[in-house]
C-alpha positions as CSV (number, residue, x, y, z in Angstrom):
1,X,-7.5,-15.7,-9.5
2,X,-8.3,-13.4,-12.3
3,X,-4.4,-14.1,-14.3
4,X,-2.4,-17.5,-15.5
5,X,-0.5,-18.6,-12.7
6,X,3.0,-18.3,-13.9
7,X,4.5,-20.5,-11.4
8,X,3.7,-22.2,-8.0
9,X,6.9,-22.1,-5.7
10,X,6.8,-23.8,-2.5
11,X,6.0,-21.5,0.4
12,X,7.5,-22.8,4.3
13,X,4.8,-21.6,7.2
14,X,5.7,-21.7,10.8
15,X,3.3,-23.1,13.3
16,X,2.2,-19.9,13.6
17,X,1.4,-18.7,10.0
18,X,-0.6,-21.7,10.6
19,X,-2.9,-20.3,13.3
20,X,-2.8,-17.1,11.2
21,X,-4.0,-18.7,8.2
22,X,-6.6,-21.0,9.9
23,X,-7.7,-17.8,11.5
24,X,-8.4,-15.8,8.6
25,X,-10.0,-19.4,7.0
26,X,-12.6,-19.3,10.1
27,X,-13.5,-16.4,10.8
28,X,-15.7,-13.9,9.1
29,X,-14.3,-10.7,10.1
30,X,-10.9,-11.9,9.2
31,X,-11.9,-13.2,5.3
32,X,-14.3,-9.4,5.0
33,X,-11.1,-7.7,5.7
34,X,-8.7,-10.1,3.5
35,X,-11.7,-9.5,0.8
36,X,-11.5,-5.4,1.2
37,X,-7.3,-5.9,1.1
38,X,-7.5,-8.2,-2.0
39,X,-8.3,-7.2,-5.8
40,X,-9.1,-11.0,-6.2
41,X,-10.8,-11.5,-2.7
42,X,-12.1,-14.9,-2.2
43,X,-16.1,-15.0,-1.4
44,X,-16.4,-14.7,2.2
45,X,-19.2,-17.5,2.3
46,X,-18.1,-21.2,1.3
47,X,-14.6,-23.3,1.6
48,X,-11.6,-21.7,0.8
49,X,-8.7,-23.6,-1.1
50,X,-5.4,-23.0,0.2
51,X,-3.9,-21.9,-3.0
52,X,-6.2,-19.5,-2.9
53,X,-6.0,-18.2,0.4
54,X,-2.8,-18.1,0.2
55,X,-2.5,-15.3,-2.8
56,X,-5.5,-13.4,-1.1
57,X,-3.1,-12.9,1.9
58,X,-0.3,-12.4,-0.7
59,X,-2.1,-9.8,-2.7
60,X,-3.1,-7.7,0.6
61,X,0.3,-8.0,1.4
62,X,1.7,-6.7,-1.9
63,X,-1.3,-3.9,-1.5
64,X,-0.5,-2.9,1.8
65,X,3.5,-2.7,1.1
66,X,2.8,-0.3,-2.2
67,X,0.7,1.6,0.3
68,X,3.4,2.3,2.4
69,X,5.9,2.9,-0.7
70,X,3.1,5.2,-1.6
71,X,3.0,6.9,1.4
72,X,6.4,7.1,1.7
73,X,7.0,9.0,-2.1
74,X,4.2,11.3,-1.4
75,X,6.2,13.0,2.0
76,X,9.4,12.7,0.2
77,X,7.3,14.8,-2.4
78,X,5.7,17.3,0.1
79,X,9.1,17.8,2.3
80,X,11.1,18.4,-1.4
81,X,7.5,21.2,-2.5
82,X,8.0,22.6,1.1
83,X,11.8,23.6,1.0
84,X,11.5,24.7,-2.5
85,X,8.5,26.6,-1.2
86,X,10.5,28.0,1.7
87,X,13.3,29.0,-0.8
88,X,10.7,31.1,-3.1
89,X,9.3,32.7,-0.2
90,X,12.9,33.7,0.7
91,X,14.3,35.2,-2.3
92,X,10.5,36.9,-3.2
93,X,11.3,38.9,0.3
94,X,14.7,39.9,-1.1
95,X,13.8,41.5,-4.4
96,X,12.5,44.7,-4.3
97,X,9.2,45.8,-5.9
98,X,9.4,46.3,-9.4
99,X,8.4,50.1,-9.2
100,X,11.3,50.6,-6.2
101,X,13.9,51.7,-9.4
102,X,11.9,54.0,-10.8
103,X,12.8,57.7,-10.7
């Protein structure tokens, strides 16, 4: 971890976030993709602390939901530029060339 750690709450795992996180202690594809996902990826050779396993999941987790926000602002973006395009296109086909009123 790069930062101070401000605090250290406790964090309840099912059996199952278990597995996961023994998985991703074990095997080598799983800790190369935590270490692509996290901006303080753990070295992929060599024990792993749980603390710090732990905030590599959390940080590809945090990653991967500002992603999505991302994602998410960039089409509300492109639907909002598409209708305004739309509207342009609309009202340009209405007004008449400017040398129509000329006599």
């Amino acid at each position: 971890m790069t930062q101070p750690v401000v605090r250290r709450p406790n964090l309840p795992l099912t059996a199952k976030d278990e597995a996961d996180l023994t998985l991703v202690r074990t095997s080598v594809s799983f800790r190369r993709a935590l270490a692509q996902l996290a901006s303080s990826a753990p070295s992929i050779d060599g024990e792993l602390g749980e603390a710090v396993l732990l905030h590599a999941v959390f940080e590809a987790g945090i990653a991967a939901v500002r992603k999505s926000a991302e994602d998410e602002g960039y089409a509300q973006l492109a639907a909002e530029y598409a209708e305004h395009a739309e509207a342009r296109r609309g009202m340009s086909r209405r007004r008449l060339p400017m040398w129509a009123d000329e006599s």
